[in-house]
C-alpha positions in Angstrom: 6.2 29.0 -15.5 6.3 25.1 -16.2 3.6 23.2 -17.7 2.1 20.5 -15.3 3.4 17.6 -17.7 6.8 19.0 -17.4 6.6 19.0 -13.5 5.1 15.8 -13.4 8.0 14.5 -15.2 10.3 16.2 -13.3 8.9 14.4 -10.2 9.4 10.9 -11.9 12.1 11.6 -12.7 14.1 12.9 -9.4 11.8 9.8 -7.8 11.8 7.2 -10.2 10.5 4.6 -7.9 6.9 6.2 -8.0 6.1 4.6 -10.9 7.6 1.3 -9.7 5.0 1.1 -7.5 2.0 2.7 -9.2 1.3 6.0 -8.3 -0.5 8.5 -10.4 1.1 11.6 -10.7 -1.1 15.4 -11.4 -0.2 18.5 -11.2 -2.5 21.7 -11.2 -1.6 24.8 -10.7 -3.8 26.8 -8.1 -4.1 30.7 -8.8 -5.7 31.2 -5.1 -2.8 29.7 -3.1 -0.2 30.7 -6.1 1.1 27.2 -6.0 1.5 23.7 -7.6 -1.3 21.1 -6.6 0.6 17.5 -6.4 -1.7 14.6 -6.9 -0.2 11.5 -5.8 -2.5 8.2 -5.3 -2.8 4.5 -6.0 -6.2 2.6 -5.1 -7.7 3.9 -2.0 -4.3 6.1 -0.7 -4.0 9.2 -1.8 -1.4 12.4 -1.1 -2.3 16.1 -1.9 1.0 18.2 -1.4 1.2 22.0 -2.3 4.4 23.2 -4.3 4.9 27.0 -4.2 6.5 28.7 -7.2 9.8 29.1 -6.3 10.1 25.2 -4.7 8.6 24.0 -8.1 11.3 25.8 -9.7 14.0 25.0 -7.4 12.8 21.2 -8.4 13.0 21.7 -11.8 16.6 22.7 -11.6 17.2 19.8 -9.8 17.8 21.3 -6.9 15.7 20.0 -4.1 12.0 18.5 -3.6 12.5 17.7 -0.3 9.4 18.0 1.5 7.8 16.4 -1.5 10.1 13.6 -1.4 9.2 13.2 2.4 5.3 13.1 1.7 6.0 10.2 -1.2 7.6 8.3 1.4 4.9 8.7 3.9 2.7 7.4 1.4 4.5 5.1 0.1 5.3 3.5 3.5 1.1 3.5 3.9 0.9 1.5 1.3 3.3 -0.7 1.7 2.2 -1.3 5.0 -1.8 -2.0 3.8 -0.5 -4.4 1.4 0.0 -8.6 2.6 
Protein backbone atom coordinates (compact mmCIF):
# COMPACT_ATOMS: atom_id res chain seq x y z
CA UNK A 1 0.00 0.00 0.00
CA UNK A 2 1.19 3.75 -0.56
CA UNK A 3 1.89 6.17 2.13
CA UNK A 4 -0.56 9.16 2.11
CA UNK A 5 2.44 11.62 1.33
CA UNK A 6 3.22 9.58 -1.66
CA UNK A 7 -0.51 9.79 -2.95
CA UNK A 8 -0.72 13.20 -2.20
CA UNK A 9 2.16 13.76 -4.39
CA UNK A 10 0.99 11.73 -6.88
CA UNK A 11 -2.14 13.88 -7.06
CA UNK A 12 0.00 17.10 -7.54
CA UNK A 13 1.65 15.86 -9.60
CA UNK A 14 -0.93 14.34 -12.36
CA UNK A 15 -2.80 17.91 -11.46
CA UNK A 16 -0.33 20.30 -11.05
CA UNK A 17 -2.55 23.27 -11.15
CA UNK A 18 -3.95 22.41 -7.57
CA UNK A 19 -1.29 24.08 -6.11
CA UNK A 20 -1.50 27.03 -8.44
CA UNK A 21 -4.44 27.87 -6.99
CA UNK A 22 -4.10 26.85 -3.25
CA UNK A 23 -5.62 23.82 -2.44
CA UNK A 24 -4.56 21.68 0.52
CA UNK A 25 -4.12 18.27 -0.31
CA UNK A 26 -4.72 15.07 2.66
CA UNK A 27 -4.89 11.79 2.33
CA UNK A 28 -6.16 9.22 5.00
CA UNK A 29 -6.62 5.95 4.62
CA UNK A 30 -10.10 4.66 6.03
CA UNK A 31 -10.01 0.84 7.25
CA UNK A 32 -14.05 0.93 7.46
CA UNK A 33 -14.67 1.81 3.77
CA UNK A 34 -11.18 0.19 2.66
CA UNK A 35 -10.37 3.33 0.85
CA UNK A 36 -8.28 6.49 0.41
CA UNK A 37 -9.87 9.71 2.08
CA UNK A 38 -9.02 12.86 -0.31
CA UNK A 39 -9.01 16.15 1.41
CA UNK A 40 -9.15 18.86 -0.91
CA UNK A 41 -9.96 22.65 0.37
CA UNK A 42 -9.00 26.24 0.18
CA UNK A 43 -10.76 28.90 2.68
CA UNK A 44 -14.34 28.06 3.14
CA UNK A 45 -14.65 25.26 -0.13
CA UNK A 46 -13.89 22.08 0.59
CA UNK A 47 -13.99 18.52 -1.43
CA UNK A 48 -13.99 15.08 0.36
CA UNK A 49 -13.56 12.28 -2.43
CA UNK A 50 -13.11 8.50 -1.62
CA UNK A 51 -10.33 6.55 -3.51
CA UNK A 52 -10.69 2.75 -3.39
CA UNK A 53 -7.49 0.58 -3.39
CA UNK A 54 -7.20 -0.42 -6.68
CA UNK A 55 -8.15 3.32 -8.23
CA UNK A 56 -5.38 4.66 -5.83
CA UNK A 57 -3.17 2.33 -7.42
CA UNK A 58 -4.25 2.62 -10.83
CA UNK A 59 -3.30 6.51 -10.03
CA UNK A 60 -0.17 5.84 -8.86
CA UNK A 61 0.80 4.08 -12.06
CA UNK A 62 -0.23 6.84 -13.80
CA UNK A 63 -2.92 5.38 -15.16
CA UNK A 64 -6.09 7.25 -14.54
CA UNK A 65 -7.75 9.52 -11.60
CA UNK A 66 -10.49 10.41 -13.43
CA UNK A 67 -13.30 10.83 -11.17
CA UNK A 68 -10.89 12.61 -8.90
CA UNK A 69 -9.83 14.80 -11.58
CA UNK A 70 -13.63 15.62 -12.23
CA UNK A 71 -14.36 16.51 -8.46
CA UNK A 72 -11.08 19.04 -8.50
CA UNK A 73 -12.64 20.67 -11.31
CA UNK A 74 -16.00 20.95 -9.72
CA UNK A 75 -14.22 22.61 -6.98
CA UNK A 76 -12.10 24.36 -8.57
CA UNK A 77 -14.83 25.93 -10.80
CA UNK A 78 -16.68 26.88 -7.19
CA UNK A 79 -14.13 28.72 -6.38
CA UNK A 80 -13.34 30.40 -9.12
CA UNK A 81 -16.77 31.37 -9.43
CA UNK A 82 -16.91 32.90 -5.47
CA UNK A 83 -14.01 34.78 -6.28
CA UNK A 84 -14.42 38.82 -7.85
Amino acid sequence: MHSSEELCHKISALYPDIGKCGIDITATYDKSKKAWEIDLKKDAHKLKHYLETPDADACMEGKQCVALGLEIAQLKKNIAGNQY
